[in-house]
Every structure is written in structure tokens, then in C-alpha cells.
C-alpha positions as CSV (number, residue, x, y, z in Angstrom):
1,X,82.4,98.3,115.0
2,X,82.4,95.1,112.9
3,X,84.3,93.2,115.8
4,X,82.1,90.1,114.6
5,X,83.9,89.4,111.7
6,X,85.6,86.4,113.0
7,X,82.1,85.2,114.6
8,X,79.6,85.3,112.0
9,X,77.8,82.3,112.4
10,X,75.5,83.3,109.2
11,X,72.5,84.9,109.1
12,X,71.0,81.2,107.9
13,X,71.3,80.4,111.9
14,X,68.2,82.3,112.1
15,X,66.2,79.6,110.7
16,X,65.7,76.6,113.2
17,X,63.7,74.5,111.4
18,X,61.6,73.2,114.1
19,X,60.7,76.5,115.9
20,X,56.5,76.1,115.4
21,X,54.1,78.2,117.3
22,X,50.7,77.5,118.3
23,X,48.5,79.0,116.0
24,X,50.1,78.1,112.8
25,X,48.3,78.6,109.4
26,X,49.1,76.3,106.7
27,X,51.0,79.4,104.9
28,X,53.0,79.9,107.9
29,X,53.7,76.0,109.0
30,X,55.2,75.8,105.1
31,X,57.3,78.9,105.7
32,X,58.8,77.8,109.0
33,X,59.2,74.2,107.6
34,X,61.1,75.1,104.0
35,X,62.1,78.6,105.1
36,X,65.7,77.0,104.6
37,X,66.0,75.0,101.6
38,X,63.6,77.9,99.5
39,X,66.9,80.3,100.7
40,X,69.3,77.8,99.5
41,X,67.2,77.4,96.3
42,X,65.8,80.8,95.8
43,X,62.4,79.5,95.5
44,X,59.8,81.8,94.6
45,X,57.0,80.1,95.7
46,X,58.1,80.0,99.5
47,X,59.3,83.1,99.1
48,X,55.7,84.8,98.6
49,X,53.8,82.3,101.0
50,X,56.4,83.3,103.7
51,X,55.7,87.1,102.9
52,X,51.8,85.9,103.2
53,X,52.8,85.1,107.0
54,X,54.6,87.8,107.4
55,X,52.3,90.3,106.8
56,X,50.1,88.4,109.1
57,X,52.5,88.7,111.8
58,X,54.5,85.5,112.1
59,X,58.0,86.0,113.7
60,X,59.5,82.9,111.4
61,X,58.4,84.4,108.5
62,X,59.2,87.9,108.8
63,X,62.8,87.0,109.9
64,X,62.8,84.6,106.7
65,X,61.7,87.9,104.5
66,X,63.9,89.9,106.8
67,X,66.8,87.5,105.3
68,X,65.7,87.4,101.7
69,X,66.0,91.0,101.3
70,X,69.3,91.5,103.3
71,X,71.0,88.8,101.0
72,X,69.4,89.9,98.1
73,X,67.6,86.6,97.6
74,X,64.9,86.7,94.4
75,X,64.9,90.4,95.0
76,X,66.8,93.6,94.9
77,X,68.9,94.1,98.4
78,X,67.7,96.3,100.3
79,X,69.2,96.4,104.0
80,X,66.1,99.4,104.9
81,X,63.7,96.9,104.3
82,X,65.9,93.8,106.1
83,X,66.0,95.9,109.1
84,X,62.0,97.0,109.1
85,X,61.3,93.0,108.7
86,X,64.1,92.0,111.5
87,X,62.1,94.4,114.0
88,X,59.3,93.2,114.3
89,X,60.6,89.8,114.2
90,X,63.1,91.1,117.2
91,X,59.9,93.0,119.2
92,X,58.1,89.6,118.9
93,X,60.7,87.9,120.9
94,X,62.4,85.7,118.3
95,X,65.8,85.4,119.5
96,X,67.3,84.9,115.8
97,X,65.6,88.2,114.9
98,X,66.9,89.5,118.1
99,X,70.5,88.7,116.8
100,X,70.2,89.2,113.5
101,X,69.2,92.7,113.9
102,X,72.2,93.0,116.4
103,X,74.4,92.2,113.4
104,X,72.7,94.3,111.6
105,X,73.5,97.5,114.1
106,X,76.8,95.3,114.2
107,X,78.0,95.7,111.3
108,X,76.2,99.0,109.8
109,X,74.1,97.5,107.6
110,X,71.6,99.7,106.8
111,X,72.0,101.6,109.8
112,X,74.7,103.6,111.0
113,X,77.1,101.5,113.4
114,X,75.9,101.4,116.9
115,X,77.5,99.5,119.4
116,X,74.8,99.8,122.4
117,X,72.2,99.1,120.1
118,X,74.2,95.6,119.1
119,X,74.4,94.6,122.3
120,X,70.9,95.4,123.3
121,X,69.5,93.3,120.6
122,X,72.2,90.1,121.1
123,X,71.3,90.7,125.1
124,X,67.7,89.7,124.4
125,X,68.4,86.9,122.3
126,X,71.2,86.0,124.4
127,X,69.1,85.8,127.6
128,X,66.5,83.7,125.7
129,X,69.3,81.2,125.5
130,X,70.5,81.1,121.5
131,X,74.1,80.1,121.1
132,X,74.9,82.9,118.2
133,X,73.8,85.1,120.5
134,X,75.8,84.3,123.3
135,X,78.8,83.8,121.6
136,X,78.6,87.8,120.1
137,X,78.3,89.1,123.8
138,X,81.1,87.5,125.1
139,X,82.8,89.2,122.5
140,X,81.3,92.2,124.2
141,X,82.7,91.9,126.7
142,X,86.2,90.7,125.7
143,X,86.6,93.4,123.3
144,X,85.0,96.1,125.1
145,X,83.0,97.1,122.4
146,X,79.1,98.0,123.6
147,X,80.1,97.6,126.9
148,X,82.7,97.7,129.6
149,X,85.6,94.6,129.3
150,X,84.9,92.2,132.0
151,X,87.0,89.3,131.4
152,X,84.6,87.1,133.4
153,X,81.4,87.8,131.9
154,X,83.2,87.3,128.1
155,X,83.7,83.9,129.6
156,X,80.3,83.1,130.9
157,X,78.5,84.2,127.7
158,X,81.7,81.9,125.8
159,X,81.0,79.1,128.0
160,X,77.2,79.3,127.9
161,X,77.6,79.4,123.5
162,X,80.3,76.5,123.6
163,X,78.3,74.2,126.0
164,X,75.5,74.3,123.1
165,X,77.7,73.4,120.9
166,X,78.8,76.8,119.4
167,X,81.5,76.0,117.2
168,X,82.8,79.6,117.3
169,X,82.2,79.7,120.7
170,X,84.3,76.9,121.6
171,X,87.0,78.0,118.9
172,X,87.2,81.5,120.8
173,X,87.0,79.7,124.7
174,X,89.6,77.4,123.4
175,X,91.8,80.0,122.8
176,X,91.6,82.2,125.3
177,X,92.7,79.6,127.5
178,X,95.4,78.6,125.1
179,X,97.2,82.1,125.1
180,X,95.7,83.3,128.5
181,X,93.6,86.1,127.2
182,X,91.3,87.3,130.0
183,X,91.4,84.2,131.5
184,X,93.6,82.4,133.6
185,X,95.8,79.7,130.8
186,X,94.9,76.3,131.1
187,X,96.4,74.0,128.4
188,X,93.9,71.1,129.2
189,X,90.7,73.6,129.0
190,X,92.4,74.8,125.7
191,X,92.8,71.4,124.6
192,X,89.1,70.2,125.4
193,X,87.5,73.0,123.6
194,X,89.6,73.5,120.9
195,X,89.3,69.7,120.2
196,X,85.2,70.3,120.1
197,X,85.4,73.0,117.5
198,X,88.4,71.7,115.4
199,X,85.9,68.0,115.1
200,X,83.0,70.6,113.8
201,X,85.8,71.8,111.0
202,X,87.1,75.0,112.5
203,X,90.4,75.6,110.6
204,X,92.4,77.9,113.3
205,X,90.8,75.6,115.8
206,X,92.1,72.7,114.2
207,X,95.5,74.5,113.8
208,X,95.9,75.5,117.3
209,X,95.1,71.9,118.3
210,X,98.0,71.0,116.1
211,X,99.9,73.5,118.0
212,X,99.3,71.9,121.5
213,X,100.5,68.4,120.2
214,X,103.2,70.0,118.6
215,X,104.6,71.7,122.2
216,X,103.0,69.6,124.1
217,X,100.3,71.5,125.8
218,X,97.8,69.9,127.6
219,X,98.3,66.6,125.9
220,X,101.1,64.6,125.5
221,X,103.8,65.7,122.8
222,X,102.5,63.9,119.5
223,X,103.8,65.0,116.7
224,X,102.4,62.7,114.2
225,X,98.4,63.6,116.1
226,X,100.2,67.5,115.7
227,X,100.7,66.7,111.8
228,X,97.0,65.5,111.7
229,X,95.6,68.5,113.2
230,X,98.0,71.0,110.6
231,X,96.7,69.0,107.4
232,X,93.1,69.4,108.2
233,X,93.7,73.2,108.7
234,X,95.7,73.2,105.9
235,X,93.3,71.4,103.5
236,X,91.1,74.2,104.4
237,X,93.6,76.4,103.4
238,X,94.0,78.2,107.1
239,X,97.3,80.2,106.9
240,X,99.1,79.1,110.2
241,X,97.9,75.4,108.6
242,X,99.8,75.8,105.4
243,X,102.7,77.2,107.2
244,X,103.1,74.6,109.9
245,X,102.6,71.8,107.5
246,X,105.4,73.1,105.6
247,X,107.1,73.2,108.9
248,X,106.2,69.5,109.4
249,X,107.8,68.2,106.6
250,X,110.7,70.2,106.2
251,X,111.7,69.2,109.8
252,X,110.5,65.5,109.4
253,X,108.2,65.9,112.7
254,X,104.9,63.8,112.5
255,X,106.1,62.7,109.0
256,X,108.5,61.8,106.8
257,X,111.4,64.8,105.8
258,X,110.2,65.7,102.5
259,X,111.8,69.4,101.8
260,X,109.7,69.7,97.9
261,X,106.9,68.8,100.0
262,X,107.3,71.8,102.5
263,X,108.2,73.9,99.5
264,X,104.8,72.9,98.1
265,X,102.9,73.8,101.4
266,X,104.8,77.3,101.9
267,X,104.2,78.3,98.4
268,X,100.4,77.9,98.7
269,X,100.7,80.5,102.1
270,X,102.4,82.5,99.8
271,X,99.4,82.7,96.5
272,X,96.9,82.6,99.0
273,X,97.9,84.9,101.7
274,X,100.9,86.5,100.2
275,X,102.2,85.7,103.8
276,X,105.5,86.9,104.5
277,X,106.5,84.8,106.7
278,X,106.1,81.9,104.2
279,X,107.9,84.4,101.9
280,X,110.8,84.5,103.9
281,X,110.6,80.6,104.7
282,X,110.2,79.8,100.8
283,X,113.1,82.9,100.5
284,X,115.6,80.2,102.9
285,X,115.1,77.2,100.8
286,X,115.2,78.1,97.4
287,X,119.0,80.3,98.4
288,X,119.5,76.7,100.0
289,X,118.3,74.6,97.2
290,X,116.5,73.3,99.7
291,X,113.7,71.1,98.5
292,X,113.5,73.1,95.5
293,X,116.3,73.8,92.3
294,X,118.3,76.4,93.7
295,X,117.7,80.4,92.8
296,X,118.8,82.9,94.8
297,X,117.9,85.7,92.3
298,X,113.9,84.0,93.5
299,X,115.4,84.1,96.8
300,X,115.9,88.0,96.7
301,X,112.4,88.5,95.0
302,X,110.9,87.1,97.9
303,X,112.7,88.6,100.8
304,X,111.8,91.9,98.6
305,X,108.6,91.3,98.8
306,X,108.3,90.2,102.1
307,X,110.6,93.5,103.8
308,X,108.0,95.9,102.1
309,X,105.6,95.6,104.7
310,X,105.8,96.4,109.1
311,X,106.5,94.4,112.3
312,X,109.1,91.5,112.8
313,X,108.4,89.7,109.4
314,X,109.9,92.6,107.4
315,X,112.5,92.7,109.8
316,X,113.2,89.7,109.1
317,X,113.0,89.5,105.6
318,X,115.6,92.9,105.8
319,X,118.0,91.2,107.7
320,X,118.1,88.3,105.0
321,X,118.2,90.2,102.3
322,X,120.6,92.4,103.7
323,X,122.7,88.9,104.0
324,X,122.3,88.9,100.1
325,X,123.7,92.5,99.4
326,X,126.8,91.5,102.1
327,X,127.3,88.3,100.2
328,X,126.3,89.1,96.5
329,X,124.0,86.6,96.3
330,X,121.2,86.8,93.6
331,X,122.2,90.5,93.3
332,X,125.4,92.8,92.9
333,X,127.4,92.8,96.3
334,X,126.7,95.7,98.1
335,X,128.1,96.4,100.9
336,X,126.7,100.0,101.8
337,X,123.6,98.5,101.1
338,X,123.7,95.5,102.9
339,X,124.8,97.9,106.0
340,X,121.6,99.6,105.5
341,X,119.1,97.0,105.6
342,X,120.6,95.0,108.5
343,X,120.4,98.5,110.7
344,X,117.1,98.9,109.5
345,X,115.7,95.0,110.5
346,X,117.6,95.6,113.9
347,X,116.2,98.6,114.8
348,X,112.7,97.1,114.1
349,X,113.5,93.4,115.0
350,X,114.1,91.8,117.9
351,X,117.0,90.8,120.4
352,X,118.4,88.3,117.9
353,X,118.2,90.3,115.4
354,X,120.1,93.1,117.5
355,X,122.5,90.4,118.9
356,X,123.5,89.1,115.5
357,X,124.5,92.7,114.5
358,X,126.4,93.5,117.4
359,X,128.4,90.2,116.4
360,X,128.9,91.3,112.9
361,X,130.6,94.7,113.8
362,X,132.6,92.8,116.2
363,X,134.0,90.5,113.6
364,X,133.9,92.5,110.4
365,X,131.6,89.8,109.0
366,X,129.0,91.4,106.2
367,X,129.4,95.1,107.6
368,X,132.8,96.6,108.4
369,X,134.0,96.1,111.8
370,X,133.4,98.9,114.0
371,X,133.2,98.3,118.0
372,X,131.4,101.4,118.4
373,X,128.1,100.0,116.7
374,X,128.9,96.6,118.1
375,X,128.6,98.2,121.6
376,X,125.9,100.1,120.5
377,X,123.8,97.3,119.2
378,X,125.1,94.8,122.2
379,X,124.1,97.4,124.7
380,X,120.8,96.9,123.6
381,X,120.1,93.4,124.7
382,X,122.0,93.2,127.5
383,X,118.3,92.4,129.3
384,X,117.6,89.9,127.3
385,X,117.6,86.4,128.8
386,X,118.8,84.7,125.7
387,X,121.4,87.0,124.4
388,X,122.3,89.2,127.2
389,X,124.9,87.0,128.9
390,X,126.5,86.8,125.1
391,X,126.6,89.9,124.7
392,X,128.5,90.9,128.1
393,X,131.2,88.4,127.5
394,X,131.9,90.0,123.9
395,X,131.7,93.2,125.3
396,X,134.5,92.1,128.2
397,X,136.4,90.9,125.5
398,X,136.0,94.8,123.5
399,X,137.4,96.0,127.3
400,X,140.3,93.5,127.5
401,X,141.7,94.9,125.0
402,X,141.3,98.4,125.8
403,X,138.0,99.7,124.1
404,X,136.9,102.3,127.1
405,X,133.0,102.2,125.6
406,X,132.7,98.9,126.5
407,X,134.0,98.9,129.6
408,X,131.8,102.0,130.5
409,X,128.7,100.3,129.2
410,X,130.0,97.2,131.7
411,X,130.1,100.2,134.4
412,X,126.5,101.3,133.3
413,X,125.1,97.6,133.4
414,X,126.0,96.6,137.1
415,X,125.0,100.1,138.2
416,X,121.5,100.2,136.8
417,X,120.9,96.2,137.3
418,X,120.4,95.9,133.6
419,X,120.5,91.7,132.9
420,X,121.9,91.4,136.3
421,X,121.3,92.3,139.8
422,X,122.6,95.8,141.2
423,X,126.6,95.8,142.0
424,X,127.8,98.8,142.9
425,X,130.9,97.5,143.6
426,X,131.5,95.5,140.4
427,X,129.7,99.3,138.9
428,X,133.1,101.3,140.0
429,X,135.4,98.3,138.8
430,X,134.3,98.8,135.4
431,X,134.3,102.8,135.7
432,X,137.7,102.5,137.1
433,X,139.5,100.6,134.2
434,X,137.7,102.7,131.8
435,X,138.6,105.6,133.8
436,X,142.2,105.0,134.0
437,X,141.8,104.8,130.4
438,X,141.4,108.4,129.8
439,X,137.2,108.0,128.8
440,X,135.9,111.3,130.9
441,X,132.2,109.3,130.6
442,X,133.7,106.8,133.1
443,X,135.5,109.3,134.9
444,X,132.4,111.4,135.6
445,X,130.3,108.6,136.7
446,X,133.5,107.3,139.3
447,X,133.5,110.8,140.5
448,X,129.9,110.4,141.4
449,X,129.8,107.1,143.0
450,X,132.8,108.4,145.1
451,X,130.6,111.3,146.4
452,X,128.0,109.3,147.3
453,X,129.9,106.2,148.4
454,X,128.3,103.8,146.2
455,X,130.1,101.0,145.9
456,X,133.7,102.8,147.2
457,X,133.9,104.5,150.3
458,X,132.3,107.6,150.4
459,X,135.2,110.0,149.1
460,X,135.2,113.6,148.7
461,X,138.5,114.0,147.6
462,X,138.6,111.1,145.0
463,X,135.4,112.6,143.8
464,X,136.8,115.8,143.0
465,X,139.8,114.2,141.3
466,X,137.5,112.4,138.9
467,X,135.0,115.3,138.3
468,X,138.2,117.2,137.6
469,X,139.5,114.7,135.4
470,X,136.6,114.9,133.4
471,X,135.6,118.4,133.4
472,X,139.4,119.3,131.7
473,X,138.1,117.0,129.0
474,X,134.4,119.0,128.8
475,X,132.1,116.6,130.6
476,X,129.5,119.2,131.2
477,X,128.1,117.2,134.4
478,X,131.5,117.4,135.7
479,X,131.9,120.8,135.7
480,X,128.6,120.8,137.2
481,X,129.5,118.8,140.1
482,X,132.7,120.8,140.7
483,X,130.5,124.0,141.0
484,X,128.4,122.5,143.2
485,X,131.7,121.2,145.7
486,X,132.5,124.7,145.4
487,X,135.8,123.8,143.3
């Protein structure tokens, strides 16, 4: 399953320096004692007198030599033999055997992948109280991997890891409570455990403490404590840390405005990460000139670059490029083209994106004006809190002056509550005007309403005129209607 990735708290944790049985030889005691510097040093030596000890059944040891052949430490790597070693380490009762060879099933090392044999193993340890341990089954049970999810066990086990001083473990609990996930969100619990892990030198700890200064979460708004938290991320070379850095500067929060400065901080996202959304960032300022000499042809390279890949980023990075086509910026204008790639980040983007669009067919501005793709496009986010009550005033405006789509769509909106709450009568207003208009959409719908009485009273009449209205113009529900009336 490899859902440890993000949690390996290295096989090294496995070594507790201090962990002396009672019947010790002097072979063993050395083992136990130097087990970790002879791994950091390769050291020969160790290596065999910890083998000695081993052999004669000491847990230390065998997980030591358990370790030595899984890294490939002074001898060939061999995951067979890692696992054999790990065992009997793990049937002894050593917890960091017990968790090591959960990683091992973990991650498929040697073995094939087995979920319930993970858990098994990280239970033990778990159970016997070691953090790493603790902190892999409350990904367990967050992720649902091995076991059921159970929201409130992930937290105990999280909890039980952090409270030992788990960096992980207080990185994930932080988190979760941050962003809600499985857990109720509490921005002062996010804040206290975040803080813990981000002071042992977690990098997206330390970032998303520099979030909840930055907005405010939890602790007072602080953008220069926000700044703080960003650079020590960012020196560390976390993604979200480079970018919000960049951010810091070339908005002036925390520190001084310095636009080369946030240049400086996107463009390492960008060779680290090739992170588009840095792309697209470093893509604004150097069409801007901001912070940077001005080069829009670099510009257009980087929006490229950033649109070739899925999700809202290479939306986004479409929609600005297509801004380049419409405009002839850094490239040949293109207006076909530029049409293409702005339908193609809307349909894939979000409400703004959509919105923005809807404005350009409306006014002509970097596509040809066409209302019908305006409506189509404004229709779209007409539930959106943001946008939606834009968007109904433009398309009032399209009805004003005598579009009959618009005012149908208007129709459609107050009938099914879309953005607003249910108003049948305000529904047949809007039918009505596109009705009188001549559009037989609008005239089948105000047929309807008036056989049902929605929002007019109940009409039988008035519904056939309508239904008849439409049906002469080949609205096939019309005719279906007047078959059913028996007309």
C-alpha cells in the first residue's frame, strides 16, 4: 500500500540506544550501545560483534543486522534476509522490530504488499507504546488501509504518537485539525500541534503554521510571525514554503515589497518542483515586468508548460495563455486559438474562470461577442456565491434588450431555485416576456406552469394556448402535452 510514505520516521528509529536487557554479554552490551553510530559509520567491527549477538538471540542485535542488510550497510542488500532477522526480533517482543517489519509488509519490501500483516506488526509495537508505531496506525485508520476508517481511533493512535513527541505525529494531528479531516476543525489544536512539530524542523508543518498567522487561525493575524514560519519551510525547500514566500514579498506582508525577491522564491518552486502554480505565478510577472526585465515570449513558455498537465492549475495556466493568443503577446495573435484555450480552462476551471468568459462573449473582449455562449457560460454559475448574482444582472441586461435565451434561463433559475430561493411567480414573469418573444422554450414551459398553476392560476385554457404556441414551432413536449389535453 505504501500509504507511509509521508511517515517514515526511518528505519534508524529502531535503535534506542538505551534499550539494555538483563542478561547482557559484553558482545551484546557493545551492540546495543554503538548499534547507531557503527550504521552511520559502516563499521565493520560492530557490525560482526552485533551478528555474534544475534545469532545468540539478542532482540537489539538482530534488529541492528535486520537493518544492515535492508540498507545495504557493509553488505549486499538483501530484503529476504532483513525480513528473516526483523522476525525474530518482532516474535521477541521488540517493538522497533515489531514496526520495522510492519514497514516492511508496508511497503513490499521483500515481501509481497500486505496490508493486514502491516497492521498486525505496527499493532504490537503500537500497544507496547512506541511512537513510530503509533503514528503508522493512526494512519490506519485514517486512510482505511489494513483496516476499517474510524476517524476516532486515527486520532487516538495520532494523539498517543504526538504526546511522545512524534514529530510526524504531531505534523499529521496538526493538520487534521487545521483542514477538519476526520476530526472536528479546531484552529487552536491545529496551531498547538503544528507549532510542536514545525520547532522539531517539519517543513509543511512549519508552512502551515505560517498559514494560520497568515489568515489568522487560531492565533492572532501576524504576518511578519506568518513570514517566519514560510522562510523556515522555504529554507528547507518545502514547495507551499517557496511559493508563499514569494507570495510574502511580492505583496509586502511580513516584509518589505521586494518583487525580484518573489521572483527569486517562485523560480526555485519552479527548478525544484516544476510546480505549476509557481509557473503560472513566475508566467504573471515576467508579462508584467514585474520584479523581473519584462518577457512575455518567457511568459508564454511558462504558461505552456504549466497548461500541459490536469486540474485547476492547467486551467489556469490555459486561460492565461489563451489571454496571450487574444492579445498577441509573446506569440502571433490568434484569435481562433485564443477562443480555444479559454473554453478549454473554463470547462475544466472554476466559477471564475467560467464567469470571466461569460463576460468576454458579452463584451466582445478577446473572443467574438456571442450572447449565446455568454448565456451559456453565465448559466453555469448562477449557484455560485461569488459570481452568481453577477452573472444574473448581465444576463437581465441580455433580456432587456430582447435576447429570449436569457430571459428563459432567468425563467429556469427562479423555477428550480438555482442561486436563489424557489419563485414561481417571478419563474412565469421571465417565461412570459421570453414567451411573448416568440422563444417556443419559454412558451412550453408557461404552458406548463399554467396547467399546474404554479405561480399563475391554475389555467387550462392559457395552457393550451402556450403548448399550441409552441408545438406550431416543433417543441416536441408541446405536442406532447396537447395529446395528452386531448387537443
Amino acid at each position: 500500500m505504501k500509504m507511509l510514505m509521508m511517515a517514515v520516521a526511518g528505519l534508524l528509529a529502531g535503535f534506542p540506544l538505551f534499550a539494555l536487557g538483563d542478561d547482557l554479554s559484553s558482545t551484546s552490551l557493545a551492540c546495543r550501545i554503538t548499534a547507531m553510530e557503527a550504521f552511520k559509520k559502516d563499521d565493520a567491527k560492530t557490525r560482526e560483534q552485533c551478528l555474534r549477538a544475534a545469532k545468540q538471540g539478542d532482540a537489539v542485535a538482530q534488529n541492528y543486522v535486520a537493518t544492515v542488510y535492508s540498507q545495504g550497510h557493509g553488505v549486499m542488500r538483501n530484503y529476504r534476509e532483513a525480513i528473516r532477522w526483523y522476525r525474530l526480533a518482532a516474535e521477541r517482543g521488540y517493538a522497533p522490530a515489531q514496526y520495522n517489519l510492519g514497514r516492511m509488509y508496508d511497503q513490499g519490501y521483500g515481501v509481497r504488499i500486505n496490508d493486514k500483516e502491516a497492521v498486525k506488526w505496527y499493532r504490537l509495537a503500537a500497544e507496547q507504546g512506541y511512537a513510530p508505531a503509533q503514528h503508522s496506525l493512526g494512519i490506519v485508520y485514517f486512510s482505511g488501509y489494513g483496516a476499517k476508517v474510524d476517524y476516532a481511533e486515527a486520532e487516538k493512535w495520532y494523539r498517543l504518537a504526538a504526546e511522545q513527541g512524534n514529530m510526524l505525529a504531531q505534523a499529521d494531528l496538526g493538520s487534521k485539525y487545521a483542514y477538519g479531516y476526520g476530526i472536528a476543525k479546531n484552529d487552536m489544536e491545529a496551531v498547538k500541534w503544528l507549532r510542536k512539530a514545525s520547532e522539531q524542523g517539519h517543513a509543511l508543518a512549519q508552512y502551515r503554521l505560517g498559514r494560520m498567522y497568515d489568515q489568522g487561525h487560531g492565533v492572532a493575524q501576524d504576518y511578519a510571525e506568518a513570514e517566519k514560519w514560510y522562510r523556515k519551510a522555504a529554507e528547507q525547500e518545502d514547495r507551499w514554503g517557496l511559493i508563499y514566500l514569494g507570495h510574502m514579498y511580492a505583496e509586502g506582508r511580513g516584509v518589505p515589497k521586494n518583487e525580484a525577491e518573489a521572483v527569486n522564491w517562485y523560480r526555485k518552486a519552479v527548478e525544484k518542483y516544476e510546480d505549476p502554480a509557481a509557473k503560472i505565478i513566475l508566467g504573471h510577472m515576467y508579462a508584467e515586468g514585474r520584479g523581473v526585465a519584462k518577457d512575455e515570449a518567457k511568459a508564454v513558455k511558462l504558461y505552456e508548460q504549466a497548461a500541459k498537465g490536469v486540474g485547476w492549475n492547467a486551467a489556469a495556466a490555459r486561460f492565461s495563455l489563451g489571454h496571450m493568443y487574444a492579445y498577441g503577446r509573446g506569440v502571433p495573435k490568434n484569435i481562433a486559438e485564443a477562443e480555444k484555450l479559454y473554453e478549454r480552462a473554463a470547462k475544466a476551471g472554476d466559477a471564475a474562470m467560467r464567469f470571466n468568459l461569460g463576460v468576454m462573449y458579452v463584451e466582445g473582449r478577446g473572443v467574438p461577442k456571442n450572447e449565446a455562449k455568454a448565456i451559456h457560460w453565465l448559466d453555469l454559475v448562477l449557484e455560485d456565491e461569488n459570481h452568481g448574482p453577477e452573472a444574473v444582472n448581465l444576463l437581465k441586461n441580455l433580456g432587456e434588450q430582447g435576447n429570449t435565451e436569457a430571459l428563459y434561463t432567468l425563467g429556469r433559475m427562479y423555477a428550480a431555485g438555482r442561486g436563489v430561493e424557489i419563485d414561481n411567480a417571478e419563474a412565469a414573469k421571465w417565461y412570459r416576456k421570453a414567451a411573448d418573444l416568440g422563444d417556443a422554450k419559454a412558451q412550453g414551459a408557461l404552458g406548463f406552469i399554467y396547467s399546474l398553476g404554479r405561480g399563475v392560476p391554475k389555467d387550462e385554457a392559457e395552457a393550451e394556448k402556450w403548448h399550441r404556441k409552441a408545438a406550431e414551432q416543433g417543441h416536441s413536449g408541446a405536442k406532447d402535452a396537447l395529446h395528452k389535453m386531448g387537443k
